[in-house]
N, C-alpha and C positions, 0 to 999 in steps of 0.2 A: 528801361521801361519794364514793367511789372509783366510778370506773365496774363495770359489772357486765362481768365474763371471758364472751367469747366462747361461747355456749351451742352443747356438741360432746356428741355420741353419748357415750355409756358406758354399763358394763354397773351394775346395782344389786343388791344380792342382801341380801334380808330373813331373818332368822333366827327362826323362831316359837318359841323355847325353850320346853323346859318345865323342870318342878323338877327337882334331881338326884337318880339314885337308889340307891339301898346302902347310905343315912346310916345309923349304927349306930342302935340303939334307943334313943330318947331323947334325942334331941341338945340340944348346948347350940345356942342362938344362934349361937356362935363356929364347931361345927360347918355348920353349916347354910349359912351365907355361905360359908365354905371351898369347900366342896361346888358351890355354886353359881357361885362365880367360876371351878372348875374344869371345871364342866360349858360353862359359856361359853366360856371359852378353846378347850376341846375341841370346839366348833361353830363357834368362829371359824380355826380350822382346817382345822375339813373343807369350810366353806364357800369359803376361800380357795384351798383348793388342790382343789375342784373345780368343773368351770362345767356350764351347760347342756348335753344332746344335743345342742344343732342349732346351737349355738357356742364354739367351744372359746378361750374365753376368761376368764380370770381376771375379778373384780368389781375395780371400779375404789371403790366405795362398799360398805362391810357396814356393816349397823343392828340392833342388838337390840332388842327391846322393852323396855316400861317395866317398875321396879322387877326388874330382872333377875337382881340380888343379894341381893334379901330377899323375906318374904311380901310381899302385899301387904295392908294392913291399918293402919288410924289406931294401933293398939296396937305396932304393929314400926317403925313409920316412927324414933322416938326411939332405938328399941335398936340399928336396923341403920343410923344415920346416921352418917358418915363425915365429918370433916373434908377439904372442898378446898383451902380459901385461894388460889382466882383470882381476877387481878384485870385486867379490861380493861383491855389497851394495854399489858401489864407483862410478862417475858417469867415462864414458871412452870414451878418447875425439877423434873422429876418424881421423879427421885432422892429429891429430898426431903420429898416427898409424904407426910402420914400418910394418906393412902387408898390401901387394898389395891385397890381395882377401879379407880384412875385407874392406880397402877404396871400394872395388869393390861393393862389395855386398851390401854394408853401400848407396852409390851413386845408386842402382837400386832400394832397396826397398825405399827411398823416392822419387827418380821420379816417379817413382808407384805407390804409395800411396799403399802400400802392405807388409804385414807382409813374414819375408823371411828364411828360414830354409835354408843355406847355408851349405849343405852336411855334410862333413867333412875337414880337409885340413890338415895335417903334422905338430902340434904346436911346437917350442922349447921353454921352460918357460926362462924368462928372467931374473930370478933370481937363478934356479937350471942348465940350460942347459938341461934336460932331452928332450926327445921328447916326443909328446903325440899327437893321434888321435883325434881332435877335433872337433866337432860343436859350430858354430857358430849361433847364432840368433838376427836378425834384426824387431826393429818395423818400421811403416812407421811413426811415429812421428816426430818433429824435424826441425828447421828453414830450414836448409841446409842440413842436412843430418840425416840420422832416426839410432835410437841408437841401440845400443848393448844391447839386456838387458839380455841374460846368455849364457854362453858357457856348454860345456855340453864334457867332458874327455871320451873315452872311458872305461872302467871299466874292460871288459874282454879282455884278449888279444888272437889272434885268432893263437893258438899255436897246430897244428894238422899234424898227422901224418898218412895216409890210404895207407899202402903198394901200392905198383904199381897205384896207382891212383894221389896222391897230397900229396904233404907234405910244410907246412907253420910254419914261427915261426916270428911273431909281435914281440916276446918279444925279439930278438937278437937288434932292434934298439928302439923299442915306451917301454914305462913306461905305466902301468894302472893307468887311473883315481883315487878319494875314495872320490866320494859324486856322489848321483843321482842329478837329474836337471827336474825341470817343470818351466811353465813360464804360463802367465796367459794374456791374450787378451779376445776385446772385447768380443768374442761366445763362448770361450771355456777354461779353463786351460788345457794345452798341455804338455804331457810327454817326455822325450830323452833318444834315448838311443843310438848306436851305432850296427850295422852289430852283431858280434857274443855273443853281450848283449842278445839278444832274446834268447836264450839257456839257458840263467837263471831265471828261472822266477819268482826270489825276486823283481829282479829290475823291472816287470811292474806290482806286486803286491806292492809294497810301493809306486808307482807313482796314484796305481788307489783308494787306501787307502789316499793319501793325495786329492783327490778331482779328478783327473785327469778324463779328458772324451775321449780323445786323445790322444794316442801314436801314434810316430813318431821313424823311429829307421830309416837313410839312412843307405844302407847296399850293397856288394857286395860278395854277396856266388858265390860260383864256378858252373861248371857245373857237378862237381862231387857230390857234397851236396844239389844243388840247386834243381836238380827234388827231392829230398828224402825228403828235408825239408823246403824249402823255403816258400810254402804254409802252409805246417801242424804244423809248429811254429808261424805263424802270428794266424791262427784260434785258437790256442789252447788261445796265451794269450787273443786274444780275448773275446773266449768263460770263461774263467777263470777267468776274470776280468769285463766282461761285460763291456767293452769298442770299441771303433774304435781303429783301429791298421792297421797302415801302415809302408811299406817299399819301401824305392826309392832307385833303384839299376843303377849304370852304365850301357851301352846300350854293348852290345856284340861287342866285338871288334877281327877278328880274327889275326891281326896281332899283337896284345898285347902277352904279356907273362907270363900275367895273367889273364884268362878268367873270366868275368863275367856273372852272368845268368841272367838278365837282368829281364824281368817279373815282374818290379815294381806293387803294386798292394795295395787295401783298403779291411779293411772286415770289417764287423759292429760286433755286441754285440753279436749277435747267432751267427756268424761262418760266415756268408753267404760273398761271396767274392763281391764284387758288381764291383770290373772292374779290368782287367789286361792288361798289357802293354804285348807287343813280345818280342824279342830280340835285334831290331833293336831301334836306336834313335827314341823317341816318346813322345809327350804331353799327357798327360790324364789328364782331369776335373771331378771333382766328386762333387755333392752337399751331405755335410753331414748334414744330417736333424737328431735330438733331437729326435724323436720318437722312432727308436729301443733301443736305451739306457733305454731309460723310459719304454719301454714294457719289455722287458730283465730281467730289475730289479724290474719289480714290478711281473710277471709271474712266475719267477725262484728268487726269494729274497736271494740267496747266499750271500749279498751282509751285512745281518741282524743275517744271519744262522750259522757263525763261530762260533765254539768252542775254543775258545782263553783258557779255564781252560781247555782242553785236548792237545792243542798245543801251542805253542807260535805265539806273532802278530810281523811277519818280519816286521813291519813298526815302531813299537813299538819304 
């Protein structure tokens, strides 16, 4: 494994989408993805070409949230899935893409010149058929268009049942991922995970054990789970890994039929939350600056202090 790039300041800017709106009455499926990859596009625009008050600097990283492109729902997952055909180590030529929201995503982050964490979107493998919840990510590299350089499978599927409250089951249409995923740019090596990935917390211990300084997980918890956990799962991996850990959540939508909590949000290496989004569609810009990681870990050195002959090393 390659060593991990020099952990430098940059700025981060979360996008909390919500659904598109004007769709004519009725829409097809065909409709409705249109729509929404265009409403996306149209916020990865306005996100790029504006930055904070109190810094006038472009984002160096924009993230959508999950399922960005379709409902979200076990019943949409098969209609709105998309052939990718990537393959680790291979190069993946986007031209040729049959996915409309990889060309999509592919064509913003190089007009941008920005690295681009494109939520997630409904994958069908083109060799198995299965479906799978995927992340995509984009550098700004690239003549024409800036590459793909890893996708990133869902892993846990988000299969829950709370009496009178909400019951979900991913696993009736999506297939789990079986490899974690980091990727590495100029300021930071960056971790993936997906929404109810964060509940396990192997996966952002072998991501912070392989170098990682950032975790990224786009995620849509409910409003039944989202006050209970939403926060207290980001600070914990946080705090546990001594890392930045974020989540970008869809924007609340009340005529959906599947509620989101919205509250996209950053916390650094202590715990400390350093900004949160509402409910409602919203940009947030964050500079993450290399200093709490490095006090973190040199103050509380967890990071030196494992007892791997009393336990086993999950990254092992």
């Amino acid at each position: 494994m390659f060593s991990a790039p020099e952990f430098r300041q940059f700025r981060l800017t979360l996008i909390q989408l919500s659904s598109p709106i004007g769709i004519a009455e009725n829409p097809t499926e065909t409709d409705i993805k249109e729509a929404s990859l265009k409403h996306a596009r149209d916020m990865i625009d306005q996100a790029a070409n504006t930055s904070s008050s109190s810094e006038n600097r472009k984002p160096d990283l924009i993230v959508l949230p999950e399922c960005f492109n379709s409902p979200y729902g076990h019943v949409h997952f098969p209609v709105y899935a998309e052939e990718i055909g990537y393959t680790l180590g291979q190069d993946y030529n986007v031209k040729k893409s049959r996915s409309q929201s990889v060309k999509m995503l592919s064509e913003a982050a190089s007009h941008h010149r920005v690295w681009l964490i494109g939520g997630s979107i409904p994958e069908r493998d083109v060799f198995n058929g299965k479906v799978y919840n995927t992340c995509t990510v984009f550098s700004p590299e690239g003549m024409n268009d800036s590459k793909l350089v890893a996708i990133h499978r869902k892993v846990h599927l988000f299969d829950i049942d709370i009496p009178g409250q909400i019951k979900f089951k991913e696993s009736e249409t999506l297939t789990g991922g079986s490899s974690t995923t980091f990727f590495d740019t100029g300021f930071a090596r960056i971790g993936l995970g997906i929404c109810y990935d964060v509940r396990f917390p192997e996966l952002a211990m072998i991501a912070a054990r392989k170098g990682c300084h950032v975790l990224i997980y786009p995620g849509a918890f409910n409003t039944t789970t989202g006050p209970l956990h939403w926060a207290l799962l980001q600070r914990a991996r946080a705090v546990d890994n001594q890392v930045f850990f974020s989540m970008c959540s869809p924007a609340r939508d009340p005529k959906a039929g599947y509620q989101a909590y919205g509250h996209s949000m950053v916390v650094d290496p202590f715990g400390k939350i350093l900004g949160e989004a509402k409910e409602q569609e919203e940009i947030i810009h964050f500079t993450i600056d290399p200093q709490p990681f490095h006090e973190a870990r040199a103050g509380i050195p967890v990071t030196t202090q494992r007892r791997f002959d009393v336990y086993p090393d999950v990254s092992g």
